[in-house]
C-alpha positions as CSV (number, residue, x, y, z in Angstrom):
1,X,3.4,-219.3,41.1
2,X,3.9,-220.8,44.4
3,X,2.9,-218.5,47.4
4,X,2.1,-218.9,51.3
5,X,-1.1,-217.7,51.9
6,X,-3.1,-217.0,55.5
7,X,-6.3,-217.1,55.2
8,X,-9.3,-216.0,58.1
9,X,-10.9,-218.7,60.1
10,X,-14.4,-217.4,58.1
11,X,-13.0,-217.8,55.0
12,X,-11.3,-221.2,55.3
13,X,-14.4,-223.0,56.1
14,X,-16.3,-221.4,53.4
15,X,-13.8,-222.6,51.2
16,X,-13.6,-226.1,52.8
17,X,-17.3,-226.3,52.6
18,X,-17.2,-225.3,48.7
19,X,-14.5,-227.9,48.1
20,X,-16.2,-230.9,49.7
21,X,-19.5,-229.8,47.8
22,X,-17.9,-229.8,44.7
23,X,-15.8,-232.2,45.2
24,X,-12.6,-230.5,43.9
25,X,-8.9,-230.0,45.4
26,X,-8.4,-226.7,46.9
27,X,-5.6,-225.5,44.8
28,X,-8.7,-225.7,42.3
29,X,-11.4,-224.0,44.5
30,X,-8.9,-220.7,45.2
31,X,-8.0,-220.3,41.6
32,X,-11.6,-220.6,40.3
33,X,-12.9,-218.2,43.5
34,X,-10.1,-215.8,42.7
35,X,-10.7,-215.5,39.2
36,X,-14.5,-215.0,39.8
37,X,-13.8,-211.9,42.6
38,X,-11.1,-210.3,40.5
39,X,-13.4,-210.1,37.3
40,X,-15.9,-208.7,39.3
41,X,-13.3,-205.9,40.7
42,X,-11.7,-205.1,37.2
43,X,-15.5,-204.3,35.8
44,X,-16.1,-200.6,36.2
45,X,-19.1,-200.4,39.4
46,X,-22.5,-200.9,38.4
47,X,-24.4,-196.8,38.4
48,X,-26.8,-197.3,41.6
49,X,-30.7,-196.8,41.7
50,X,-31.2,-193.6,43.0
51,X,-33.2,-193.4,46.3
52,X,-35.2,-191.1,47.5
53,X,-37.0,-190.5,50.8
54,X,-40.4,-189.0,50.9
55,X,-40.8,-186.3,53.2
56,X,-43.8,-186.0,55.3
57,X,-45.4,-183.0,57.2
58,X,-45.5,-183.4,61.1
59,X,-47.7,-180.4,61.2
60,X,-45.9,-177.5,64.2
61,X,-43.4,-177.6,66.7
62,X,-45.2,-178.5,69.9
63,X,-42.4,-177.8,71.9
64,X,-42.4,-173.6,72.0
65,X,-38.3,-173.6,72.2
66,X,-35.9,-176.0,72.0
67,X,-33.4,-174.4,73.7
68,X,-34.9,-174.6,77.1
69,X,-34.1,-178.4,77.4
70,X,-35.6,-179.1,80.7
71,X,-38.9,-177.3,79.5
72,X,-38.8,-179.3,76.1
73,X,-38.2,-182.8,78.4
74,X,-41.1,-182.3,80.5
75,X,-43.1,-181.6,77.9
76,X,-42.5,-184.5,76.2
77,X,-42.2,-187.0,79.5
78,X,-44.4,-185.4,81.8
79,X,-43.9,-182.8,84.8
80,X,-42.8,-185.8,87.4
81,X,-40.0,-186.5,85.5
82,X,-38.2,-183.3,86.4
């Protein structure tokens, strides 16, 4: 099948750098990279390793309400920087 194809500037000089490695034509170089990628995209998803986040206690709340935002603030950055 004969089809115009336009590719992205990244993508052409990977493939140009793949061809001239290999030294093979670049009708060659597509067809191989395509039928690598679209087995990989037929295959159902590998399941994923489940991650977890251990949680660690930060003791209390220093700030007595976090409502008051100005109060909260110069807590945390000192008085001058009201």
């Amino acid at each position: 099948m004969r089809m115009t194809l336009t590719l992205d500037p990244d993508v052409a000089a990977m493939l140009e750098k793949l061809r001239r490695e290999r030294n093979l034509g670049l009708k060659e170089l597509v067809n191989e990279a395509l039928r690598e990628a679209l087995s990989g995209m037929t295959e159902p998803p590998r399941p994923r390793k489940r991650f977890r986040t251990e949680t660690v206690s930060l003791g209390r709340c220093l700030v007595p309400s976090l409502d008051d935002v100005t109060a909260a603030l110069a807590l945390a950055e000192g008085e001058r920087s009201r």
